[in-house]
N, C-alpha and C positions, 0 to 999 in steps of 0.2 A: 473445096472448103478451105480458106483460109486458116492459117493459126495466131495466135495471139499473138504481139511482141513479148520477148524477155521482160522481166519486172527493171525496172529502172531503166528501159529505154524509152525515146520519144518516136513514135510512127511518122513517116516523113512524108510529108507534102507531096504532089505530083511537083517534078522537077519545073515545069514554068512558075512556078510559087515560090520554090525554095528559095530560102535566102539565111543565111545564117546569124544574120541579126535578127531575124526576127523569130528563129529557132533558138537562140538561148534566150531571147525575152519570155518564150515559151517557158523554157524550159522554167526559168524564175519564176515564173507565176503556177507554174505544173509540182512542182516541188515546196513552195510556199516558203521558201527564200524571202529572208529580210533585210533592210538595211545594216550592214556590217557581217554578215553571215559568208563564211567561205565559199567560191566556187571550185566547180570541178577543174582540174588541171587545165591547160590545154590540150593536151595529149588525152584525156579523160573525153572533152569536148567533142575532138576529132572522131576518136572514135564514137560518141553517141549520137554524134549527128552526122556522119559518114559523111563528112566533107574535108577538104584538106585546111593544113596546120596557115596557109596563107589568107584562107578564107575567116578564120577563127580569128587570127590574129586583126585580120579590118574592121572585124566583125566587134571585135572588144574597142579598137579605138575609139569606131563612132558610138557605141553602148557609154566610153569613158566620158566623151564630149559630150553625151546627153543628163548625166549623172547618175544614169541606171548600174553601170558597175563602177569599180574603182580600181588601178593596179597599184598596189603596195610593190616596189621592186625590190625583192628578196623576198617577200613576204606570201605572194601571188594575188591574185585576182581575188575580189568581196564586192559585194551587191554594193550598190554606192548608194549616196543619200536620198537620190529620188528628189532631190532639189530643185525649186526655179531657176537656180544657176543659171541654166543655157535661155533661159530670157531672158531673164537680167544684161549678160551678157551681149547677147544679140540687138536687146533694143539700146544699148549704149553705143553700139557701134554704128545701129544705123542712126541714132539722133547725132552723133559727129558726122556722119557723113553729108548731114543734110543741114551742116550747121553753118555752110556757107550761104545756105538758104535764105529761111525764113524762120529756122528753128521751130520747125513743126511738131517733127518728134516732142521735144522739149512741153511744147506745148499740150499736146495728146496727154504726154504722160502727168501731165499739173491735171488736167480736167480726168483722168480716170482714177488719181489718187482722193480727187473731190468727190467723186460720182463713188467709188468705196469705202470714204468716211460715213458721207450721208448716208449708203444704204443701209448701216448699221444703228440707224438711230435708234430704232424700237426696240432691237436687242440691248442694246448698252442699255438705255436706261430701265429693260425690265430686270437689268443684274444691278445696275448700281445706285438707283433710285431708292434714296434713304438710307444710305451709307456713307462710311467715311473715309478714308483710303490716306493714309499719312506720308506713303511713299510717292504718291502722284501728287499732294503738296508739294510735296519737298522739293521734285522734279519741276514743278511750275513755281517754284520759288527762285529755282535755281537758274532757270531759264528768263526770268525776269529784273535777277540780277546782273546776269550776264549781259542781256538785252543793253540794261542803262549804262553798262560801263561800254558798250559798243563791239562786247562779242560775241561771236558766233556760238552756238550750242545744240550741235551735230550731237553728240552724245545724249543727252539727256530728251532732247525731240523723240528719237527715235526712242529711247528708255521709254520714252510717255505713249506714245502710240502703241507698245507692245503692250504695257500693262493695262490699259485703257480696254483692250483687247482679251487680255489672259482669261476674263471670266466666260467670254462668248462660247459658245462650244461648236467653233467652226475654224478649223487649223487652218485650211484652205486659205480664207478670207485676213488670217492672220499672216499667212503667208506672202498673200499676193500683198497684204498692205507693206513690210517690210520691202518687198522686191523692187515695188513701185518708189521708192524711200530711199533705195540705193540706188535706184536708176536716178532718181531728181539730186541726187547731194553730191553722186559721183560725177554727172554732166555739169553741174553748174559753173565751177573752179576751169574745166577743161573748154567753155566755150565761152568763157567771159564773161558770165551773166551773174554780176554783182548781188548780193541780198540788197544792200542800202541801209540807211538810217533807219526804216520803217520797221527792221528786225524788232522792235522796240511794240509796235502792233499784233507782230504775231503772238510773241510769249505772250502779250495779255486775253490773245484769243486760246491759246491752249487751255489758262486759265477758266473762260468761259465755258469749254465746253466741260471742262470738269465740272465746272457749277451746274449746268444745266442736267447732264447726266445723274449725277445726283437729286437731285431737287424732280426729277422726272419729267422735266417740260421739253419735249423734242421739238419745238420750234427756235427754241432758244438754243439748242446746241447744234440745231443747222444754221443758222444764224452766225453763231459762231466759228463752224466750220468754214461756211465763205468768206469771214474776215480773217481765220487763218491764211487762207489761202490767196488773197486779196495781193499783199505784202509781193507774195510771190511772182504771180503774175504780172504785178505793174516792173516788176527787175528782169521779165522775159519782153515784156514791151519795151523797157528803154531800151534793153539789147539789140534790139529790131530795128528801133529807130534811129540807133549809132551806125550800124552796118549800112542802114541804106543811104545814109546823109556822103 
């Protein structure tokens, strides 16, 4: 007859399983560990997962690279944000690397930021259909002044796409539309891929879809999400067409 383990230890895998990353993800999810919440020492670690202090220590790096922990140095070890970080990350590295290409990446990531605007349309407009929202004016004011004097408006795009979003109640979806947002704003500058003149289009498409979400008519703010996005794409096409000439 078996005995139980001690209270606060973790029972360990048969040895071909074992891996120590994925015994303290355990352990996080076992313990109901949140983002920012202390971990155990490493010396705490070793001992509860009866592996050594080198295994613990690979074991935190790649957890730190994924954003599941975080090291404070001095501080110790906390459950980190649980961020899209590490895709963010990863797909900007591979849209430069394929940016001698064809700008493919580049491209993927323009039609999945489209393909997650539109899936949102029935939600948005059963939150903002018949409302008024003075800050998302403001942000489409400000974006269509910028537009005609000829500048760019990174800040306030993104400001608009969050709040557009804030009332949904799907963090995820609000997530991945930011992720997707800094993958497109941070490649663009790095592979050459000008906005253009036509920035001047888009703002008046952010515009639109605020009208439409309001007013409740979802063909009208898909509508206006491919002319957002329109701008876009035609400054990945001429980048295309400079490289190969």
């Amino acid at each position: 007859m078996t005995t139980a383990p001690e209270t606060g230890a973790i029972a360990r895998p048969r040895k071909s399983a074992w891996s120590a990353t994925e015994a303290i993800k355990d352990l996080i999810l076992a313990e109901g560990l949140r983002p920012g919440d202390p971990m155990p020492t490493e010396t705490a670690l070793c001992e509860r997962l009866g592996t050594s202090r080198s295994s613990v220590r690979e074991a935190i790096r790649t957890l730190a690279s994924l954003d599941i922990v975080e090291v404070r140095h001095g501080h110790g070890t906390f459950v980190g944000g649980l961020s899209l970080a590490p895709l963010v990350n990863g797909l900007i590295f591979r849209a430069r690397s394929d940016a001698h290409q064809d700008l493919r990446t580049l491209r993927e990531v323009l039609d999945v930021r489209t393909a997650l605007d539109l899936s949102m349309a029935d939600k948005l407009i059963a939150e903002h259909s018949g409302t008024e929202d003075e800050q998302l004016s403001r942000l489409v004011e400000a974006m269509t002044r910028k537009a005609a004097a000829g500048e760019l408006f990174l800040e306030e795009d993104r400001a608009f796409h969050h709040l557009l979003l804030d009332k949904v109640d799907n963090t995820l979806i609000t997530e991945l539309v930011g992720a997707f947002w800094t993958i497109h704003t941070d490649l663009q500058p790095h592979l050459g891929v000008a906005p253009g003149a036509d920035i001047v289009e888009t703002a008046r498409a952010h515009g639109q879809m605020l009208e439409a979400v309001q007013a409740g008519d979802a063909d009208a703010y898909r509508e206006a999400v491919r002319a957002h996005y329109a701008p876009l794409r035609r400054a990945v096409d001429r980048a295309r067409r400079e490289r190969s000439e």
